[in-house]
N, C-alpha and C positions, 0 to 999 in steps of 0.2 A: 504494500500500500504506500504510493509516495505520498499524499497526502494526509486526510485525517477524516474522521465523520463531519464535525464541526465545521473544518471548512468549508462543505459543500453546500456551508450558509452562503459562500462568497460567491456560488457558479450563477452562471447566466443559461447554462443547458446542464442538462442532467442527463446521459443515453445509459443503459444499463443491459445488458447483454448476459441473460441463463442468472438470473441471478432474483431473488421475489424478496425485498429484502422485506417488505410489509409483514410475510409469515416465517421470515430465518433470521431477521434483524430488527423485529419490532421496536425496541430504543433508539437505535441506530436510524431508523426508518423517520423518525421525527425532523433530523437535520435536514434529510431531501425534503418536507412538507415543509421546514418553514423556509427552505430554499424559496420555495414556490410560492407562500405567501410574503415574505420582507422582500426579496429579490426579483419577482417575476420568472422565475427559474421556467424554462419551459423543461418540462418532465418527459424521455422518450423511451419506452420499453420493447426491447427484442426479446421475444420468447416464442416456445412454440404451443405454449399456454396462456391463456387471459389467466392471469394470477391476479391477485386483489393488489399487487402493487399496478401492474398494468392496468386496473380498473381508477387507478389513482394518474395515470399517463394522458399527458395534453395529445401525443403520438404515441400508436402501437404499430408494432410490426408482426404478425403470423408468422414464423419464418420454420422453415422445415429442420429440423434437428440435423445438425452435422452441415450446415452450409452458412456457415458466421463469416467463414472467409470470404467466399463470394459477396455478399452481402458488406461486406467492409471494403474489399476493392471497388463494388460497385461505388460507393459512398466516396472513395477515391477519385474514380474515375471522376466523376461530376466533379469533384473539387479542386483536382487539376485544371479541368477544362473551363472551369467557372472561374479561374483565379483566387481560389477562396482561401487557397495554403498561405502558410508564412514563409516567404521565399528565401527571407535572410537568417529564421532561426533554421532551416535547412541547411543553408549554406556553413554556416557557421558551427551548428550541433550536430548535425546529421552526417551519419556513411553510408552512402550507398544505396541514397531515396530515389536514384535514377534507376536500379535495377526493377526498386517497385513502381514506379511512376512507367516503364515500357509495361509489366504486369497488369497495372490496370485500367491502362488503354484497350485492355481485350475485353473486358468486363463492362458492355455494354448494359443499361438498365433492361433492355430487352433480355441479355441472356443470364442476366443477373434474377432476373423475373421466372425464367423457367427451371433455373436449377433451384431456388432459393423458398419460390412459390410466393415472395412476396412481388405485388404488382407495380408496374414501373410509377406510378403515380403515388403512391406512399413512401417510395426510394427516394426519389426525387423531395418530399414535401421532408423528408427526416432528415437530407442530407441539407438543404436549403437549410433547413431551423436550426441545426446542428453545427454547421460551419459558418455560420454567419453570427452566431452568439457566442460572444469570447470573456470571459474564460470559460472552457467547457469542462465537462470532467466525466469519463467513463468508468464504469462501474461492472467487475461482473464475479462471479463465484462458481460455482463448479458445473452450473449446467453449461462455461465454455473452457472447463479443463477437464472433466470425466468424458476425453473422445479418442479415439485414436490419432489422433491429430492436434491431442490437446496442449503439447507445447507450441506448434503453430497459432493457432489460436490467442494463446499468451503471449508473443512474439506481434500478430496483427492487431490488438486493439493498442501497442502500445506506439505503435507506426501510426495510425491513424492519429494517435494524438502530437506525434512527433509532427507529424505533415501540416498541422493546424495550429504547431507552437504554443501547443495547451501541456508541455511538461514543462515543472520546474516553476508553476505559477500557483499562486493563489485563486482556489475554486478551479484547479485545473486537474491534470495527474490523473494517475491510475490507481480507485479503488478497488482493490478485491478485498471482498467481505469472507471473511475466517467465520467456520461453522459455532466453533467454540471455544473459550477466554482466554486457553491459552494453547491454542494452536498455532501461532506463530510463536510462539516462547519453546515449545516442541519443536519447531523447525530451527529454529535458534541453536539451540543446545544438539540436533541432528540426531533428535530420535527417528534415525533415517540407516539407510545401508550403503549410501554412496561417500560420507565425507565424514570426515571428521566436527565436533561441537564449531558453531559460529562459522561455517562453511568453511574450514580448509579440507584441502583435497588431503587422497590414503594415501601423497609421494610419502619419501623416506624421511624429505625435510621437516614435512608436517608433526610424522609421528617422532622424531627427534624433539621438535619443538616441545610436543605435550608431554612425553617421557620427562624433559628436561623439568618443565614446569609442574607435573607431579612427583619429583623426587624418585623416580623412579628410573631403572635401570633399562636403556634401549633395548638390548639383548633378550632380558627378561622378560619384555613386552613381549617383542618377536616369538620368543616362544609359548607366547596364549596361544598365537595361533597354528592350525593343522603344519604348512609350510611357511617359509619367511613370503613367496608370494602370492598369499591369499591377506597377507595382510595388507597390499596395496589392491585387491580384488572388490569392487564392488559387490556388496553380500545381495540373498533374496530379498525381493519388497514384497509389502507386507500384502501386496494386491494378487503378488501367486506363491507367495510362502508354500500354497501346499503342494508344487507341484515338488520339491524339497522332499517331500512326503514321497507322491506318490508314483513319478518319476515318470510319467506319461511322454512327455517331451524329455528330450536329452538337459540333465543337467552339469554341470562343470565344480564338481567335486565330490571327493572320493567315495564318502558315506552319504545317505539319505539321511533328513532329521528325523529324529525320534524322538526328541521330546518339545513341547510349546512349553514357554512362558508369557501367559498373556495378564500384562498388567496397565488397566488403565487405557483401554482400548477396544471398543467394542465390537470385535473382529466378525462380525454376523453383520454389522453394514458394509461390509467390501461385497464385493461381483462375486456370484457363483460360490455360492454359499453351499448349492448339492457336492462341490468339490472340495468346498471346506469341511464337510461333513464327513465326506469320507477319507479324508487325511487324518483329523480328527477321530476317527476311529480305528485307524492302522497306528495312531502313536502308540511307542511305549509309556510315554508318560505324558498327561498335561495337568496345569497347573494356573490354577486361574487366581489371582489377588487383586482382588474387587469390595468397594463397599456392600454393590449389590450383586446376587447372581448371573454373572456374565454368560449369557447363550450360548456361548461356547461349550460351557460342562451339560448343556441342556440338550441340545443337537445331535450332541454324538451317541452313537449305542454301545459307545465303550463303558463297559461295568466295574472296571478295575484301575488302579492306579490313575483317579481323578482326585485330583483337589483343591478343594475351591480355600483361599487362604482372606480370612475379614480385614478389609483396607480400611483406612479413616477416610472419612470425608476433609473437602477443605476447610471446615468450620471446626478442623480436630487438629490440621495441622498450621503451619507456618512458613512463610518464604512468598516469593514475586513470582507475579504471571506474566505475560508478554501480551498487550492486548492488539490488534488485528494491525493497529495503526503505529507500529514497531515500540508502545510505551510502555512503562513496565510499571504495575502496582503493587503495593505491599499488601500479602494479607496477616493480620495477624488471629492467632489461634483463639477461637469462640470458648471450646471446653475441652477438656481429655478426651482420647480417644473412647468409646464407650467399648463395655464388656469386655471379648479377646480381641478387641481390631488393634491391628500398630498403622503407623504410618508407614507411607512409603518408603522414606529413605530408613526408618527402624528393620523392615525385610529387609532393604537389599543388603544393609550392614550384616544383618544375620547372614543371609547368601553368600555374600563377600568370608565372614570368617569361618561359615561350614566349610568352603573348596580351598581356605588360607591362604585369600589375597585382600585379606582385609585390613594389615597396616598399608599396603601400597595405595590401598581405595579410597583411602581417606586423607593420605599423607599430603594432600593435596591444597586441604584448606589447613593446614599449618605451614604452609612455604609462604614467604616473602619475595619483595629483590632488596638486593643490596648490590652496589655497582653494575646493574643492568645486568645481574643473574639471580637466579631463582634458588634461592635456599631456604631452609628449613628454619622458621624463628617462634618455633614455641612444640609444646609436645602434648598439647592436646587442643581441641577444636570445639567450637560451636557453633550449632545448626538454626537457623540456616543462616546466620549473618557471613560466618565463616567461608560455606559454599557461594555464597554471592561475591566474598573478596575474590575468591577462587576464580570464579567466572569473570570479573572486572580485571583482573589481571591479567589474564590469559587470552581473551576474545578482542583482538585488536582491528580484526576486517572489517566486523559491524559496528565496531567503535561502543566496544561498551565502557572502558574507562572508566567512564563516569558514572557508572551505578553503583556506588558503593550502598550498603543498608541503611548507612544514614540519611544520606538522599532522599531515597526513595520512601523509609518510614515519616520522615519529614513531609513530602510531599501527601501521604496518606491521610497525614495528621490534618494538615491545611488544605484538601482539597477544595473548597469553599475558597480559597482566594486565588482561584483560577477562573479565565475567561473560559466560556465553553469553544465560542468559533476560533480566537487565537491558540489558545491554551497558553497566554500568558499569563505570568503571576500578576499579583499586585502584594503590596505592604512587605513581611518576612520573605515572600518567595517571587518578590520582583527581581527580573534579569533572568527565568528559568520558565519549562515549556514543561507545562503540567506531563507527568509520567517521565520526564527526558528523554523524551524518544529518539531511538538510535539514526545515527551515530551521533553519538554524545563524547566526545574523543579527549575530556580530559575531566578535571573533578571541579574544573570551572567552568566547562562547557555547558551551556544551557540546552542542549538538544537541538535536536531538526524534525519539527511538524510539517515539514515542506520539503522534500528531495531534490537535488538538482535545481535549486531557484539561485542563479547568480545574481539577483536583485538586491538582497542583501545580503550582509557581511557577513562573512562564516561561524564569528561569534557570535553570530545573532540565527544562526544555520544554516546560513549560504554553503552551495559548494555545488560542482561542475559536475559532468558524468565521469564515471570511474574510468579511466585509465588503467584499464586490466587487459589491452590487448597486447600491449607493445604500441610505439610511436609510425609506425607506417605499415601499409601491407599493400604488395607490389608496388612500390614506390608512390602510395598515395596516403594525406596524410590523415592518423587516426586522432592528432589531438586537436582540441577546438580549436576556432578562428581568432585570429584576431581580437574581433568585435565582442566576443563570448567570454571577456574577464568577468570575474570574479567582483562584486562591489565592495573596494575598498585593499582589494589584494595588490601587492607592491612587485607581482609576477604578470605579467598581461598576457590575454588569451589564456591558450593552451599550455599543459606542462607535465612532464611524467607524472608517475609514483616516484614518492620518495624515498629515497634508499641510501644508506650511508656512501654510497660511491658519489651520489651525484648531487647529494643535498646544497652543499656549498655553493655549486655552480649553477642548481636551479633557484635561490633564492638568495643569493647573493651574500651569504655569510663566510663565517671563517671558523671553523670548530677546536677548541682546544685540545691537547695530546689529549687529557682525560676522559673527556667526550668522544673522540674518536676509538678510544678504548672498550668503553662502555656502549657505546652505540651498538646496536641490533642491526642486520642485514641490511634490513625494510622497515618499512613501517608497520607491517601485520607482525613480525616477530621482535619488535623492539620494547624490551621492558624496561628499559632505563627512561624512556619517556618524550626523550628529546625530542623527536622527530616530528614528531605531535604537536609537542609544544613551540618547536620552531615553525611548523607549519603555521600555528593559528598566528602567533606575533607578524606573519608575513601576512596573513589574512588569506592561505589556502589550505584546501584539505589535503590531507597527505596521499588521499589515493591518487591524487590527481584531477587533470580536466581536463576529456577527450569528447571525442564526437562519437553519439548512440548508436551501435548498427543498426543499419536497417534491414542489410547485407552480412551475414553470418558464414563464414565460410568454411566453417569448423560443425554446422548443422547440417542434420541432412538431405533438409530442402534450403537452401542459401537464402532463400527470401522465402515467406510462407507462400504455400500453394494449396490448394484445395485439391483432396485426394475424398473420395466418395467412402462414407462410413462402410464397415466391411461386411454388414448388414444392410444394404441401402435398398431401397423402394423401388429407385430408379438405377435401376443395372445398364440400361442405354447409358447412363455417366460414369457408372464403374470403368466402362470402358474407355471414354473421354479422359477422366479424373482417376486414375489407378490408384491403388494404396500401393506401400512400399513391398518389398521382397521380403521373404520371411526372414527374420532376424536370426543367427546364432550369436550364443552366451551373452541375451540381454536380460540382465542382472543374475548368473548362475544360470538359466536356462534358457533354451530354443524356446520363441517366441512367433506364434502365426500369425500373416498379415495376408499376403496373395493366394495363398494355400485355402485361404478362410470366403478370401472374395468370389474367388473363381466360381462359387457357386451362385446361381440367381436366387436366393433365398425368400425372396418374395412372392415369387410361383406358388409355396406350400405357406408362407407367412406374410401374408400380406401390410400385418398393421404394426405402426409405428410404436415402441414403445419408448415413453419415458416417463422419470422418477423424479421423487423429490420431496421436501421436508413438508409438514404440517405446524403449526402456529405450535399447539398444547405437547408438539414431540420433541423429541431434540437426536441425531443420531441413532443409533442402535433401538434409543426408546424405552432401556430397563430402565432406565429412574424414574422414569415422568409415566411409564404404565402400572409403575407399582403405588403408584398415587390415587385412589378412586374416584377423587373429584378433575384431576387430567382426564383418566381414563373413561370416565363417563362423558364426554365430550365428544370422542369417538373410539367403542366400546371395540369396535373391529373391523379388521384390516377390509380393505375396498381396493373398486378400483373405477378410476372416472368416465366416462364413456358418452361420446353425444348418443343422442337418441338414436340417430339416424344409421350408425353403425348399428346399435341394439339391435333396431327392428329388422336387419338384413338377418339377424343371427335369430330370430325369433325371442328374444332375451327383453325382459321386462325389468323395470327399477327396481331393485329389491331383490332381484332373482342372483341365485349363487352360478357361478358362471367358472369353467378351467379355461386359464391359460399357459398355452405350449409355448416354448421354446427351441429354437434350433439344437440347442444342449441339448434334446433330449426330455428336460425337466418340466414340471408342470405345479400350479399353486390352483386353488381353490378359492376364490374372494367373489366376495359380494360387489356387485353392480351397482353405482349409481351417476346415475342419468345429471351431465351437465354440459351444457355448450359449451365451458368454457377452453372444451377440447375439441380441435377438429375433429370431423368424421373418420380421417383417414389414422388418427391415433387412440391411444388409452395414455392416462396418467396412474402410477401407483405411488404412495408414499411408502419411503423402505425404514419407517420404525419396528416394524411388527417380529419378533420368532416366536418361537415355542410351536408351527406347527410346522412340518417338512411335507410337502407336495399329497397335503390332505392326512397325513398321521401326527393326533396327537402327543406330542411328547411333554406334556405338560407334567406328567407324573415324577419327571427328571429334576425337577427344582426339589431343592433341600426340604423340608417342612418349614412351612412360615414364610417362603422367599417366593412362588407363584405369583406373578403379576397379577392386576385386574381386567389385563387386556391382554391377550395375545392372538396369534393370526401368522398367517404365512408372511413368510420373506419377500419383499419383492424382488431381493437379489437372487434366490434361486430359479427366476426366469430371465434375467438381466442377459446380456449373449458376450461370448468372447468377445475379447478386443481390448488390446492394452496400446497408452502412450509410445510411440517411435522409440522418445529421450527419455520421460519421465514410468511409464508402465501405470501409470493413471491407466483405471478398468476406465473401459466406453459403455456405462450404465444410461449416459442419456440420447442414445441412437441406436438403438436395437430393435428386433422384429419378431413378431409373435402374430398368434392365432387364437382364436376361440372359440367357447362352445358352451352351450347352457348345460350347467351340471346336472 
């Protein structure tokens, strides 16, 4: 998120792409309304559902699942041709808008209109109101990253804003909205299998650096793992973990997994849940540590060696969340854990000293620097202030620096003298941006609510685009223009990352023997501090300030292109619009894409599926169904359907109705009848388990732990299809069939 909710007080357009934040961002959802009433905000919504935020839309758009791309070059196109772009924040911020600008010369509104289904008169009227109202700001969440295409996708709404000179602005940027508080704080910390905490990659430098700074021995490390190179291996994501299990497709290492630990994660709302089911019942062991009973121990027909282990809630424990808009708040702890629950980090400490790697696990938040090394300066620790220094020392990319626990409980304290749209202070906590959202790059930096805005000063959170490629590519150049300083910075234009080689000569200083001693490589591994801190007295950030690609050459489409979902309606475009070649060892296993398409899937499944949250659910949905005043809101699972589809099928409102899937798979739900779905699709929301393709398994909950609601998965008819880059399941472009039960 480069911007913030708040700001979206300041836009003059609001477009929002898969995303309904009125029922997944209710709070959140108030800043776009009073957008619209202090602002005149025109409000534009792309979905393939009238969602009650689109019922809140000055412009809506119908648009067919899986063709956001089209439908954005379209918007392109006109805007080129109209002059509507910013030519000189192009010239100056931009790489390689001419690759896209030939791309969406082909994207007529006419042929924009037949892949897309939306009609050239609404294209036209969205892109007119949308590029002619500055500052604008797009908006979008998972219904345009769960596709097979769905880094492309994330790659083209942030071009579209580039092309209109809406990054790096107030009321501008790119909001994606986070399902949950601290799901960016998870992404942070790289509760993930590709990188290391605070994004560094699995090089060797990487894991030297965190070895270093947890007091621990490199070697040592290395031998966690099976080989020394599995430990720069991207591990399984969590979206085919089971094939890990089951081994259907070729996987790339030695053993299959045998046992789960699921903590804090409701692994029943990922794709293909009948595949999680039966992984889940071939392990030797799983292991579930949950406040509530996670559907995972519920699912499976494994009888043995299950255990569900009692977690704390967060009103039991203590420490900072990461909220959507990179800010960080403190919670502090309500009351003890109740009964036998511990907290999380109380298990994993247990964990850690059952397998006896429990002084190296911890030895972490007892290390300091002294001379711009990490040493050990005390012999025991406290949770979670401790952990917080840990991470503020250590996470230099995203500039956490400046979170130490005093900060941040501070900010907790005084929230109340924070603006809501700036998130400036006022009184105690004037000169600071409520939560200090990252990067926040020293313990005087006041945060950046604003990404990439060179308007103002970097103390104030100005700063350029990252400079993470290198300074040219085929001799063209990657770092900004000229005219693209930095306000108030004493470097003009463009300028590397800083790095103890070059700092002197990029900002015109002179560094003492001792400094040059102490000084760290770069700036991401420099814990002495310098580099940081000479940056901001020069008034730049230390990643640098380069020009955004637009042109990717290291992806595997250079510029996004529209490839036809692998389940698509319209196979006359499969052919036009390919998907990629089947993938080998993306992330530990063979991954299908052409293999998957080649078929016309549509001939035997005609309708479109897609998915999505409900208001009273959140996720998975065990919390909020073991509630009975949630749950009686909506007591069981459904699925949306216009009439007009119904009465093909002979199916009535209220009638319980199976729907197939290409997998094979099949659920049981109830019908109800609402326009707000085209004919040619269904909508299902995927809170619901406890039941598997019409068997109830409801008898699997512990005694006492049965929801007040439960219902089929909608992801056990969800169809293959994982992300290119990222292996994001394609939950909201899939195809199915049905039938009155």
């Amino acid at each position: 998120m480069t911007n913030h909710l708040g700001d979206i007080q300041n836009s003059k357009a609001i477009i929002i792409f898969g995303a309904n934040p009125a029922v997944n961002h209710p709070v959140g959802f108030k800043h776009i309304l009073k957008a619209k009433e202090r602002n005149n905000a025109t409000l534009i919504v792309i979905d393939p559902r009238y969602t009650k935020t689109a019922a809140k839309a000055d412009l809506y758009a119908r648009i067919r699942p899986g063709t956001d791309i089209p439908f954005m070059y379209g918007m392109l196109h006109l805007i080129f041709k109209h002059g509507w772009h910013d030519e000189s924040f192009i010239k100056d911020r931009v790489f390689g808008m001419e690759h896209v600008i030939k791309e969406a010369k082909k994207w007529t509104p006419e042929k924009v209109a037949d892949v897309t289904g939306v009609d050239v008169d609404t294209l036209i009227e969205i892109t007119r109101a949308y590029a002619t109202s500055k500052p604008g700001t797009l908006i979008w969440a998972m219904g345009l990253t769960q596709h097979s295409i769905g880094s492309s996708n994330t790659r083209m709404a942030p071009i579209l804003q580039l092309s209109l000179g809406n990054m790096g602005k107030f009321g501008g940027g790119c909001n994606i909205l986070r399902g949950h508080d601290n799901v960016q704080g998870a992404t942070d910390m790289c509760c993930l299998s590709h990188s290391l905490p605070g994004y560094y990659g699995l090089s060797e430098g990487s894991w030297k650096y965190f070895a270093h700074n947890w007091g621990v021995d490199f070697k040592w490390l290395q031998r966690r793992f099976d080989t020394p190179k599995m430990m720069h291996t991207k591990g399984f994501t969590l979206a085919k973990w089971w094939q890990g299990v089951l081994r259907e497709e070729k996987i790339y290492q030695r053993t299959p997994i045998r046992a789960l630990w699921v903590q804090g994660n409701g692994i029943t709302s990922i794709a293909q849940t009948a595949k999680v089911q039966q992984a889940l019942d071939k392990l030797d062991l799983l292991v579930v540590a949950e406040p509530f009973a996670n559907e995972a121990a519920v699912i499976t027909n494994k009888k043995d060696n299950v255990y569900i282990l009692p977690t704390a809630t967060q009103f039991e424990s203590e420490g900072s969340v990461t909220a959507t808009n990179r800010t960080a708040q403190w919670r502090s702890k309500v009351v003890d854990p109740l009964y036998e629950s511990k907290t999380d980090e109380e298990i994993m400490f247990a964990f850690a000293k059952k397998f006896g790697f429990y002084d190296e696990f911890v030895r972490g938040m007892m290390m300091g620097v002294r001379n711009g090394k990490a040493v050990k300066v005390k012999n025991t620790f406290k949770w979670p202030e401790d952990a917080t220094r840990e991470i503020a020392r250590i996470i230099k990319t995203i500039g956490l620096t400046g979170w130490t626990p005093e900060r941040l409980k501070r900010h907790q304290q005084n929230w109340h003298m924070f603006d809501e749209v700036t998130l400036k202070g006022i009184g105690p906590m004037k000169g600071e941006y409520y939560g200090l959202p990252w990067p926040c790059w020293t313990e005087d930096h006041p945060g950046s609510p604003v990404l990439y805005n060179i308007d103002i000063p970097v103390m104030e959170g100005g700063m350029g685009f990252r400079a993470r490629f290198g300074t040219e590519y085929k001799g063209q150049d990657l770092l900004a223009g000229p005219h693209a300083t930095i306000k108030g910075a004493k470097v003009k234009g463009g300028y590397p990352e800083l790095t103890k080689d070059n700092i002197e000569k990029v900002l015109g200083i002179k560094l003492s023997p001792r400094e040059k001693a102490i000084m760290g490589k770069n700036w991401k591994v420099d814990l002495s501090g310098l580099i940081a801190k000479y940056a901001l007295k020069a008034g730049v950030a230390p990643y640098g300030n380069a020009r955004a690609r637009a042109y990717v050459w290291t992806f595997p489409d250079k510029i996004p292109m529209h490839r036809e979902p692998l389940h698509t309606p319209r196979y006359d475009l499969a052919k036009k619009y390919p998907t990629y070649p089947d993938k080998k060892n993306h992330y530990r296993v063979d991954t299908k894409y052409m293999s998957i398409q080649k078929t016309d899937w549509a001939k035997e499944f005609p309708i479109i599926l897609t998915t999505g949250r409900l208001v009273m659910y959140s996720g998975a949905g065990i919390i909020e169904r073991s509630s009975k005043y949630l749950a009686a809101l909506v007591p069981e699972m459904f699925a949306s359907i216009n009439p007009e589809l119904a009465y093909k099928y002979g199916i009535k409102d209220g009638d319980m109705i199976w729907i197939h899937s290409p997998e094979g798979t099949k659920i049981k739900v109830k019908a109800r009848f609402t326009y707000a779905v085209a004919p040619d699709r269904i909508f299902l929301p995927y809170h619901f388990a406890g039941i598997m393709q019409g068997v109830d398994m409801s008898d699997n909950y512990p005694e006492g732990t049965k929801p007040y609601a439960i219902g089929e998965s909608a992801n056990t008819v969800t169809n293959y299809g994982y992300d290119i880059v990222t292996q994001i399941p394609e939950t909201k472009a899939g195809l199915v069939r049905i039938e009155k039960a």
